[in-house]
TORMAR-984914 format. One record per residue (C-alpha): residue in one letter; x, y, z. Coordinates in steps of 0.02 Angstrom, whole numbers, plus 32768, in hexadecimal, padded with zeros to 4 digits. Layout:
# residues N
AXYZ...
END
This chain:
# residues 252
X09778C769041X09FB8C458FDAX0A7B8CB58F92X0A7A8CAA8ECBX0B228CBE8ECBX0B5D8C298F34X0AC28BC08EE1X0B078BFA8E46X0BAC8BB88E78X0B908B0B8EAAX0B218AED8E15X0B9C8B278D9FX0C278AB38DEEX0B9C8A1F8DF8X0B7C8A578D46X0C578A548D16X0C5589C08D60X0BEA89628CE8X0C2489AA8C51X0CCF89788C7CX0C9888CB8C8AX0C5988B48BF1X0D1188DA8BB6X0D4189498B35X0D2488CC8AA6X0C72889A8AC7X0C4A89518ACEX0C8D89788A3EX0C3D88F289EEX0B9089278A4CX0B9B89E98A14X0BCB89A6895DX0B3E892C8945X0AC289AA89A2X0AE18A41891CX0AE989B68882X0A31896888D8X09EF8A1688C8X0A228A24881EX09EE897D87F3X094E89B18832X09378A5587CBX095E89F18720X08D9896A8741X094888E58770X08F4887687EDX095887DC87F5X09FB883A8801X09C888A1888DX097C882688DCX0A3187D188EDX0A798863891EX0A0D886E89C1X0A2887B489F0X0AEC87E189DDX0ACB88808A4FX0A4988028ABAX0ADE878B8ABAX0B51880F8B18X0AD4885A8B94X0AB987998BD3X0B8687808BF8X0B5287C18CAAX0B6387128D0CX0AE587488DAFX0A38873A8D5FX09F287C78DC4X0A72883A8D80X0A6287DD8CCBX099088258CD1X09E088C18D04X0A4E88DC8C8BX09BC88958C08X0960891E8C47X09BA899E8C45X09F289938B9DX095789608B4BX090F8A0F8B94X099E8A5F8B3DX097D8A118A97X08CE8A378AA5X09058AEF8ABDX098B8B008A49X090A8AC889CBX08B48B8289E1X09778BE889CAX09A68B758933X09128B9488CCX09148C5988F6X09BA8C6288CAX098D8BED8830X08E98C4387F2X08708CB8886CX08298CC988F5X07828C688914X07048C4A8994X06F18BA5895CX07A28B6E8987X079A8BBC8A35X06F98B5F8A5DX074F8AC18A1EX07E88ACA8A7EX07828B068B24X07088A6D8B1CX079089FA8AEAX07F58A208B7EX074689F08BF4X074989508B8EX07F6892A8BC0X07D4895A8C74X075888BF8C97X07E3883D8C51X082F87D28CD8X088887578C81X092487348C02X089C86E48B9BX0830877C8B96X08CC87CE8B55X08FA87768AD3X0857874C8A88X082888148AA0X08B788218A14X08458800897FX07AF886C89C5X082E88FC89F7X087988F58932X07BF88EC88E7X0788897F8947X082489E78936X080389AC885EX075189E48873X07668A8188C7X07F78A9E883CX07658A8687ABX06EB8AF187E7X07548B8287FDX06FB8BD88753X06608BC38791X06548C3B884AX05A18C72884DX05E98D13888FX06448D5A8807X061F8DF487BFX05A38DF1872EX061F8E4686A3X06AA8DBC86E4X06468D3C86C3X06208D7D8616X06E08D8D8603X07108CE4862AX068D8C9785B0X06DC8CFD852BX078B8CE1854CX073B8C068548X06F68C2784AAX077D8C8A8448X07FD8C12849AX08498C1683F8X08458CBF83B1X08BE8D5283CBX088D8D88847CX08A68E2F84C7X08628EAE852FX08268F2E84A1X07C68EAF843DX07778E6184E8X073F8F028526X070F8F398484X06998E9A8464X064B8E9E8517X062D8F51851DX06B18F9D85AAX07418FFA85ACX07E28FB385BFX07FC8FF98674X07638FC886B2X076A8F188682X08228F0886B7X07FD8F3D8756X07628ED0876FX07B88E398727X08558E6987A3X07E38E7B8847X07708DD38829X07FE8D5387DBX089A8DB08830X08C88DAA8782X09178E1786F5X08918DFC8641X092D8DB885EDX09948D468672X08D48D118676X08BA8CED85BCX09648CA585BCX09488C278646X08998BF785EAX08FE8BD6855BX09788B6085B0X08D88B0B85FBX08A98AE9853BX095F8ABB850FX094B8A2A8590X08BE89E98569X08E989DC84A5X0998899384EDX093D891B855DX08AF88E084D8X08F988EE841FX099A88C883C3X09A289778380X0A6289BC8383X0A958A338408X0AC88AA78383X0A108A978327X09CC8ABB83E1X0A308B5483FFX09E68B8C834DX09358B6A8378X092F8BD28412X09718C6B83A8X0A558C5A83F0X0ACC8C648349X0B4B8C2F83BCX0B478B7F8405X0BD18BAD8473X0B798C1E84C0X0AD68BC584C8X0B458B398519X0B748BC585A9X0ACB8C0185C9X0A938B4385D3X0B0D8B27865CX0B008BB586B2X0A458B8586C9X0A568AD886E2X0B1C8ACA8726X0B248A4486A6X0B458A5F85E4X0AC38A0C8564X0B308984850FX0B52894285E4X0A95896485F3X0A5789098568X0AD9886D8596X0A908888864FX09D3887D8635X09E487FB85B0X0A348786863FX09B787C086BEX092F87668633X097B86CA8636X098B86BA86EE
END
């Protein structure tokens, strides 16, 4: 048998090895379009992500052997298909949903053979990741009194929303809910409300000519500055670049 250690070893040398051939350039370039193809993702943007993976495609295929080129393929399409799962816990909750979808998309990726398969797997890799993304407020599995949460928090999008008058209006105490909406959406009721909020902010940015500033009013913020910070911290992108970024995304 073989000793983890030294099989540990010569993988992780093998492993150096390639990384250090890519250069430090190209994976720099390859860890900053991966995080911005993950954002682009999250906001809706299709066409922009889907250039950032054939600029990340472009610098797994530098590998001149072919063998090791469909390795490398591989291996890193795997990766993205698991990263998918930590970046959208970290982003919003955990869900069944989004382990399922990076589990069966990494079988899916196991049965391609060729470059080809690779690159035109692109667009079906982005579509599922995007549908996986959209269906996150609808798990089956939530708990009953979540579920009743969420649809309020959707319908008062636009009211003053806090814990007391949520609680109050559904029948619960404050702890109880907190706690319920903390163990199903890994979630705190107002980072929650707050990132529903920026949700609304985008699409309002994305459809309408409405001013940021009138925006930032509508969803309840007496600050636009601050409305601006919450924005990017949700989206790592503020809403005047947003706005300017989905309106090109239309006319492409």
């Amino acid at each position: 048998m073989v000793n983890n250690e030294e099989l540990f070893q010569n993988l992780f040398n093998k492993e150096l090895g390639i990384l250090r051939g890519l250069g430090e350039e190209s994976f720099a370039t390859l860890v900053h379009e991966q995080d911005h193809f993950f954002n682009d993702l999250f906001n809706g943007l299709y066409t922009s992500a889907k250039r950032r993976f054939e600029l990340m495609f472009d610098i797994m295929v530098l590998e001149e052997d072919e063998e090791e080129r469909l390795k490398d393929l591989y291996k890193y399409f795997i990766y993205i298909a698991g990263a998918f799962t930590d970046k959208f816990t970290i982003k919003f909750s955990f869900r069944w949903n989004i382990i399922a979808t990076s589990t069966s998309l990494m079988k899916v990726i196991d049965r391609w053979e060729t470059e080809d398969d690779y690159r035109e797997g692109m667009d079906f890799i982005i579509h599922t990741f995007m549908n996986a993304i959209n269906s996150r407020d609808t798990e089956p599995s939530l708990h009953p009194h979540v579920l009743r949460f969420m649809t309020y928090v959707k319908e008062n999008i636009y009211t003053n929303l806090n814990l007391y008058t949520i609680s109050k209006d559904l029948n619960l105490s404050c702890g109880h809910l907190s706690r319920l909406v903390n163990k199903e959406l890994n979630s705190t009721i107002p980072s929650y409300i707050a990132n529903k909020k920026m949700e609304c902010a985008a699409k309002h940015l994305r459809d309408t000519e409405l001013p940021i500033s009138e925006i930032s009013e509508m969803l309840g913020y007496t600050s636009t500055s601050y409305f601006t910070t919450l924005f990017k911290n949700r989206f790592d992108i503020t809403p005047s670049h947003y706005r300017i970024k989905a309106l090109y995304e239309y006319r492409l």
